[in-house]
C-alpha positions as CSV (number, residue, x, y, z in Angstrom):
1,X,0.0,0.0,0.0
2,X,0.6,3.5,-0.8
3,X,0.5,5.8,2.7
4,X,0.5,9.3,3.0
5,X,1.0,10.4,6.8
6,X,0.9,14.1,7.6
7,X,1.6,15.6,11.0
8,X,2.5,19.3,11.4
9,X,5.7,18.2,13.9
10,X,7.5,15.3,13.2
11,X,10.5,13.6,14.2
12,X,13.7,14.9,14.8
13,X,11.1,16.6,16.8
14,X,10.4,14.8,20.1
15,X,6.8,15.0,21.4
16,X,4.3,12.0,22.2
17,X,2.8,12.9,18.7
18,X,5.7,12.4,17.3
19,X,7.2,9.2,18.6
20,X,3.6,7.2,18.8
21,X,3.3,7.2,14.9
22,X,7.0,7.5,14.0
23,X,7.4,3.5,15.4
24,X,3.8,2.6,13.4
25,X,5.3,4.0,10.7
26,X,8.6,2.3,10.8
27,X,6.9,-1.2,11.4
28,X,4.4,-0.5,8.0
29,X,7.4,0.8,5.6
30,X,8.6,-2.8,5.9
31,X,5.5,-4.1,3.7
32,X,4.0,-0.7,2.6
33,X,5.6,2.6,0.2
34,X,5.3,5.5,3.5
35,X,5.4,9.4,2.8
36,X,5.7,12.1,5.6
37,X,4.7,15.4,4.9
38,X,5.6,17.7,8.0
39,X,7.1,21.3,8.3
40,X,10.2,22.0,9.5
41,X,10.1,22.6,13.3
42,X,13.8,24.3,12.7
43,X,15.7,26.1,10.4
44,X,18.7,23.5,10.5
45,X,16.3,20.4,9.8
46,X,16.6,19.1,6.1
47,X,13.8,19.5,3.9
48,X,13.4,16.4,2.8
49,X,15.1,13.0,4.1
50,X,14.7,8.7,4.9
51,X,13.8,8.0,8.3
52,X,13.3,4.5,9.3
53,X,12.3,3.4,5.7
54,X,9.7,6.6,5.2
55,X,10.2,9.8,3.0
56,X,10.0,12.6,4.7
57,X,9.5,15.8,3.1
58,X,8.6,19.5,5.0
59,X,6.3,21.4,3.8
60,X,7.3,25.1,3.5
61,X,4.8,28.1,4.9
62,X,4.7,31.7,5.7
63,X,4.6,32.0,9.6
64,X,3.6,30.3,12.6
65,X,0.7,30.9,14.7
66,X,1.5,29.6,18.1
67,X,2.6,25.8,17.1
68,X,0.9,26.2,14.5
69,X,1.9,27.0,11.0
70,X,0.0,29.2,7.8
71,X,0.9,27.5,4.5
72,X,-1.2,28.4,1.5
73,X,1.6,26.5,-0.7
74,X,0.8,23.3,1.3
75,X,-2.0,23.0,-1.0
76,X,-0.2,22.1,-4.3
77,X,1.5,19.3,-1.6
78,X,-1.5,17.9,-0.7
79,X,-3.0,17.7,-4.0
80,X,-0.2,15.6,-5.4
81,X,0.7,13.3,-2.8
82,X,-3.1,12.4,-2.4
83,X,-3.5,11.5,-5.8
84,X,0.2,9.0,-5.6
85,X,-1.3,7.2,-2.2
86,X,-4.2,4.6,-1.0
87,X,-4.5,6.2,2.4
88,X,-4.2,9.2,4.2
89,X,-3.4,9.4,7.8
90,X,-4.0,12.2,9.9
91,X,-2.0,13.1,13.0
92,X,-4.6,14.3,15.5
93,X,-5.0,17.5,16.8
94,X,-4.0,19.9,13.9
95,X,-5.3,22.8,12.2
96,X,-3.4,22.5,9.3
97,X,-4.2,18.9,7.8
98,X,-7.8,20.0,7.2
99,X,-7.4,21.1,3.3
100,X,-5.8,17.5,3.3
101,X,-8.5,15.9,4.4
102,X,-10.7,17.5,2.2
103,X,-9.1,16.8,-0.6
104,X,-8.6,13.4,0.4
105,X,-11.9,12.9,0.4
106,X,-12.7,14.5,-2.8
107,X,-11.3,11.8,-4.4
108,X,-12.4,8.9,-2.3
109,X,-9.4,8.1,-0.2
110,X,-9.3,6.3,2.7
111,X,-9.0,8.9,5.6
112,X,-7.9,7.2,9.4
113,X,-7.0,9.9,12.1
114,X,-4.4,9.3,15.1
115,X,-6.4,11.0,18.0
116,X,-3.4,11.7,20.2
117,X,-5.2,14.5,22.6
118,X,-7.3,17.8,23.1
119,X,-5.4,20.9,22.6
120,X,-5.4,23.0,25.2
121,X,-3.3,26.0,25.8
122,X,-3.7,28.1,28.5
123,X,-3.4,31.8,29.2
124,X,-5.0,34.5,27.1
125,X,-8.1,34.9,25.0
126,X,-5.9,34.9,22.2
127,X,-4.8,31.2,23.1
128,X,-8.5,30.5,24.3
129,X,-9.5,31.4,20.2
130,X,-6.3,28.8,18.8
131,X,-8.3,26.3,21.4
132,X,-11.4,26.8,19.5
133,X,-9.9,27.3,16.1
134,X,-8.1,24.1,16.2
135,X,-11.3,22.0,17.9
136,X,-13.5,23.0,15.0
137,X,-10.8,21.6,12.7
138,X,-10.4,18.2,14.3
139,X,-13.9,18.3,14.2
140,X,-14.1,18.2,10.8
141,X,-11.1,16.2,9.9
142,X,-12.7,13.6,12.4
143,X,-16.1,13.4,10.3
144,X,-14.2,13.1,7.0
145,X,-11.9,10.3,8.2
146,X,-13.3,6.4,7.8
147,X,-11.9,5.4,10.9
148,X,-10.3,7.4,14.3
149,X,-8.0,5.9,16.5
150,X,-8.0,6.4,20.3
151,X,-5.7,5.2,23.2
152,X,-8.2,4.2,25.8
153,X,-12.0,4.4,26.2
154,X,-11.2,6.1,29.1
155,X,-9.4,9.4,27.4
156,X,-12.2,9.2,24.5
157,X,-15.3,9.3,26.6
158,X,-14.1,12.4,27.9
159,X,-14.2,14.5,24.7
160,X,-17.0,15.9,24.0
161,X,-16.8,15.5,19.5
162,X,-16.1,11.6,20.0
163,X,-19.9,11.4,20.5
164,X,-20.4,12.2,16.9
165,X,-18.3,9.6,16.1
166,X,-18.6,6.1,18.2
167,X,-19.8,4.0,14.8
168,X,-15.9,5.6,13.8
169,X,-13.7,4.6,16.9
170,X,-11.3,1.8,17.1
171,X,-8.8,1.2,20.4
172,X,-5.4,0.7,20.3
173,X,-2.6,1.3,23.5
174,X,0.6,3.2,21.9
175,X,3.2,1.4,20.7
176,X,5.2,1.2,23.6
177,X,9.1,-0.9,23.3
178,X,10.5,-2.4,26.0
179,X,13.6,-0.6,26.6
180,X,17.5,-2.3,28.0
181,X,20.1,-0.6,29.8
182,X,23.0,0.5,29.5
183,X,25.5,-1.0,31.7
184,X,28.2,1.7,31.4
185,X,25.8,4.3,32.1
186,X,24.2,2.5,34.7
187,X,27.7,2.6,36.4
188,X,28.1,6.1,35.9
189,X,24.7,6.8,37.4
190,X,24.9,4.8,39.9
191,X,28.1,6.7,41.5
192,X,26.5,9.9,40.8
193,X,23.2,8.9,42.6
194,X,24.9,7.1,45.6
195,X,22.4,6.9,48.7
196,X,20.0,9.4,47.4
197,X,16.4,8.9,46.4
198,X,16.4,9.8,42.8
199,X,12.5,11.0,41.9
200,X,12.1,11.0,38.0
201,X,10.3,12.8,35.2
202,X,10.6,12.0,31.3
203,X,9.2,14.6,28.8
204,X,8.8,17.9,27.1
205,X,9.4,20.7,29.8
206,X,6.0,21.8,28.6
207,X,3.2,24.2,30.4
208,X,0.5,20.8,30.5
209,X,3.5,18.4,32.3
210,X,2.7,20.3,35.6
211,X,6.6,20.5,36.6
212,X,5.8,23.1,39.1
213,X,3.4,20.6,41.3
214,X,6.3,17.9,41.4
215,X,9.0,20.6,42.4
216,X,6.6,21.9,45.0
217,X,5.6,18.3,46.3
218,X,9.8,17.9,46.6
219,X,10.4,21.4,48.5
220,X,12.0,20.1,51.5
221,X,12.0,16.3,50.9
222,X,15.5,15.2,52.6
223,X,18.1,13.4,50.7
224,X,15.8,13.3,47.4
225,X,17.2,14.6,43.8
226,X,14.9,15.7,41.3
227,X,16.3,14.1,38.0
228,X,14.9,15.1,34.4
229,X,15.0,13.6,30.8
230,X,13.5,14.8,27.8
231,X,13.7,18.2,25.4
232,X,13.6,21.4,27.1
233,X,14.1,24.9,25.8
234,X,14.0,26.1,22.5
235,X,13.9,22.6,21.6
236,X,10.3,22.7,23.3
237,X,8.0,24.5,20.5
238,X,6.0,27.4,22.2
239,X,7.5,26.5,25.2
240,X,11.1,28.2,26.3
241,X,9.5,30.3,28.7
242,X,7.6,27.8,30.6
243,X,11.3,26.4,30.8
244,X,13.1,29.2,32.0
245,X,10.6,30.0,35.1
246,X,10.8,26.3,36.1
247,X,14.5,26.7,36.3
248,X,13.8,29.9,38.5
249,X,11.3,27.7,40.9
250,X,14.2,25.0,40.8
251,X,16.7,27.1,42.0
252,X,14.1,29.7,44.4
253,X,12.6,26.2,46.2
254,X,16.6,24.6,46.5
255,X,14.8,21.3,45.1
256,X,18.5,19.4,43.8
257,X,18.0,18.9,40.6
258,X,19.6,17.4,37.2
259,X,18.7,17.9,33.3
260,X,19.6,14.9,31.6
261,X,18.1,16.4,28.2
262,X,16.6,14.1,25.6
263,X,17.6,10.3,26.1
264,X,16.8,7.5,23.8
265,X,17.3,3.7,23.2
266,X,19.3,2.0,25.7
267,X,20.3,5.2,28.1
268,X,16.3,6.3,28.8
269,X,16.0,2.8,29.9
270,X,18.8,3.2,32.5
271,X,17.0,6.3,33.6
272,X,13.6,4.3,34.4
273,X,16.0,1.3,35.8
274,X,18.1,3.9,38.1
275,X,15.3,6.3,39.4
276,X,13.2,5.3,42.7
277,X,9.9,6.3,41.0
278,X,8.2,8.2,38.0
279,X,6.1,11.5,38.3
280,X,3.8,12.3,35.8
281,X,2.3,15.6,36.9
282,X,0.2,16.4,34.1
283,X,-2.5,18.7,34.5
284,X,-5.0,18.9,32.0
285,X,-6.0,17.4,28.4
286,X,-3.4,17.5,26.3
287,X,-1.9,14.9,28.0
288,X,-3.7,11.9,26.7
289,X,-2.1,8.7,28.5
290,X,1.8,9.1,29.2
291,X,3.8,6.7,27.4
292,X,6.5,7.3,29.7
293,X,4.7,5.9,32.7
294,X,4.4,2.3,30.6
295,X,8.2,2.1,29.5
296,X,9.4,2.9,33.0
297,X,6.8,0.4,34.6
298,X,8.5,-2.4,32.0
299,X,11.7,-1.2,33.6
300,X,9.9,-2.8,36.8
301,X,9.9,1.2,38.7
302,X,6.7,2.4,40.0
303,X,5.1,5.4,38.6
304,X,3.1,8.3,40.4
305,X,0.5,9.9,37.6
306,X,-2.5,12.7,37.9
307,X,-6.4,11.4,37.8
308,X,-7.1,12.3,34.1
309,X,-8.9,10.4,31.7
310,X,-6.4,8.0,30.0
311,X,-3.4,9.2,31.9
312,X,-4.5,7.3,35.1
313,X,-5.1,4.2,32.6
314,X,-1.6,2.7,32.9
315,X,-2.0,2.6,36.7
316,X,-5.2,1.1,36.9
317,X,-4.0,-1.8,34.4
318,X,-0.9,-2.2,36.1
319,X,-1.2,-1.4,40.1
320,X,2.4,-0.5,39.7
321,X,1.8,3.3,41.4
322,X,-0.4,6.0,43.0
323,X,-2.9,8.0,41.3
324,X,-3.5,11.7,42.7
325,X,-5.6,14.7,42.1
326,X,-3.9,16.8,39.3
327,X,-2.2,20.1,40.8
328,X,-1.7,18.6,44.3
329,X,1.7,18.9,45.2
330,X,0.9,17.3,48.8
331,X,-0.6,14.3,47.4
332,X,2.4,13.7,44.8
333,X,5.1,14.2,48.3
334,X,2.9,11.6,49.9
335,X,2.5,9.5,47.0
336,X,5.9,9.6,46.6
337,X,7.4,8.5,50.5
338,X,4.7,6.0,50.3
339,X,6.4,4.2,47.0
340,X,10.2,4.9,48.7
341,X,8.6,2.8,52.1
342,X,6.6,0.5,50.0
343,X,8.4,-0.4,47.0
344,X,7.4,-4.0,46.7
345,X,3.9,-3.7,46.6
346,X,4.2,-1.6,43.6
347,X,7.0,-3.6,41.7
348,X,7.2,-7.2,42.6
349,X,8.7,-9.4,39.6
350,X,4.8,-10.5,38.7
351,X,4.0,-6.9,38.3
352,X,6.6,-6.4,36.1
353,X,6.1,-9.2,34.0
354,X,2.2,-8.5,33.8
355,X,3.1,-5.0,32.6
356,X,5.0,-6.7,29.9
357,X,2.1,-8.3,28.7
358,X,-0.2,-5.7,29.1
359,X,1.8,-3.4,26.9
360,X,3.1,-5.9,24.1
361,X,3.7,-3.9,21.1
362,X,3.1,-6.6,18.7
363,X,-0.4,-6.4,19.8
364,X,-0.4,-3.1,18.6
365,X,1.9,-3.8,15.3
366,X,-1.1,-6.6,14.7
367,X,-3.8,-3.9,15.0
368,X,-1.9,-1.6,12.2
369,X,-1.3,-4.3,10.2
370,X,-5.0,-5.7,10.0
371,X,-5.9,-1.8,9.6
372,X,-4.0,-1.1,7.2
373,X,-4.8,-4.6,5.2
């Protein structure tokens, strides 16, 4: 088959929208022709390039709104890839893939849409109108597409458009690898982490992570070391300020602290195996289920996460951590001491193992496959 994927950010650009479909999309180029049409997230990214068997190519445009970018020109794109592929896949939310989808189904393509999340920026009634803007988008993208893809029942029921749609809706977990360490990193970590309890977080430094609740749940926690992997920054679309008054809470709230920026393969899973326990502080939609809470439970470490729909879903499956109330920086400290006294009852080895199963990506491969086919 003949696939045309678009996303507006893709990979080297890490996000969870990013690295869900980029290992789908690896597993179908072995059997199936896959084309990328992104836009550059950069200046120094190439415009067009292989990655794991698909062609990439970036789309240019005339500014950005936000994270989100204004290409008339994307047009003429869209027109001609659509007409060279079977199937079009939409990478859920965006604003920009609805002229795609449009066109797609125009000429009687078959449409499937990645529901990743809700966009949801906070702040202004500028960022309250992109909210909107984007919603009525999806919207529309979602009742042109033949089939949508969610994470969990849990995270759908709690949309509001999905009602328009259950005839639509298929279920799949993300595509989530079992991850090795590595043994000369684990020996470096392990003299730099000594006795200390190591409290870990893995992601985007991004305003809907809640990295202000964890570092006011750590304020004052003895002997504890706050330790951080994923893109932060500029690397962060949209996000460098969020980054830079985190580092000023950091240092105002003497929380120790580490950035081990964006970790991958073999030395992200030496941060899951080295940490004492995972927080995911997120706070509101955007954050859809937490892929990082699944690899580190695999690791066989215990994970703390917020009461949202989808993101307390790993938890519930696994009963390897704590749910608490999003925002609740006392309930993460306790949640936290209660996993450093407890450890066992939230990673035995049949925990472990049952996490394993629960999160097989071949189960997911063989629901691409079939999908696809």
């Amino acid at each position: 088959m003949k696939i045309l994927f678009f996303s507006p950010y893709y990979y080297p650009y890490v996000s969870g929208l990013t690295t869900y479909p980029s290992k789908i999309l690896k597993h179908l180029a072995k059997k199936n022709k896959i084309t990328v049409l992104t836009f550059p997230h950069n200046e120094k990214v190439a415009r067009g390039e292989e990655i794991d068997g698909c062609t990439v190519r970036r789309l240019p445009y005339l500014f950005k709104i936000s994270k989100g970018f204004i290409s008339p020109q994307s047009i003429y794109y869209f027109l001609r890839e659509s007409l060279k592929n079977d199937i079009i896949i939409l990478n859920q939310p965006n604003f920009e893939g609805l002229l795609l989808s449009i066109i797609g189904r125009l000429l009687g393509k078959k449409i499937i849409s990645l529901f990743h999340c809700k966009l949801h920026l906070s702040g202004n009634i500028f960022a309250k109108f992109i909210n909107v803007t984007v919603d009525v988008a999806v919207f529309l993208q979602l009742a042109m597409s033949t089939n949508i893809i969610g994470y969990t029942k849990d995270y759908i029921s709690s949309i509001w458009m999905m009602k328009f749609f259950k005839n639509k809706i298929l279920f799949s977990l993300p595509p989530i690898e079992k991850l090795v360490s590595d043994k000369k990193f684990e020996t470096q970590l392990l003299k730099e982490k000594g006795g200390k309890i190591w409290v870990g977080f893995a992601g985007r430094i991004a305003q809907e992570k809640g990295v202000e609740y964890l570092i006011g749940a750590m304020k004052g926690m003895k002997n504890a070391e706050l330790i951080l992997a994923g893109p932060y920054g500029a690397d962060v679309a949209g996000e460098n300020n969020y980054y830079q008054r985190i580092v000023t809470l950091l240092k105002q709230s003497r929380v120790p602290y580490r950035f081990f920026g964006n970790l991958r393969g073999r030395q992200l899973g030496t941060f899951y195996k080295m940490i004492d326990v995972l927080v995911l502080s997120s706070t509101n939609q955007t954050e859809a289920f937490g892929m990082v809470q699944a690899e580190c439970m695999m690791a066989g470490t215990p994970v703390i996460a917020s009461n949202l729909p989808g993101v307390r879903v790993p938890i519930q499956l696994t009963k390897m951590g704590i749910i608490v109330e999003p925002k609740n920086s006392q309930q993460i400290s306790d949640a936290i001491m209660k996993i450093i006294k407890n450890k066992s009852t939230y990673s035995s080895e049949t925990l472990h193992w049952n996490a394993e199963k629960i999160f097989d990506i071949q189960n997911v491969f063989r629901f691409y496959d079939k999908l696809i086919g």
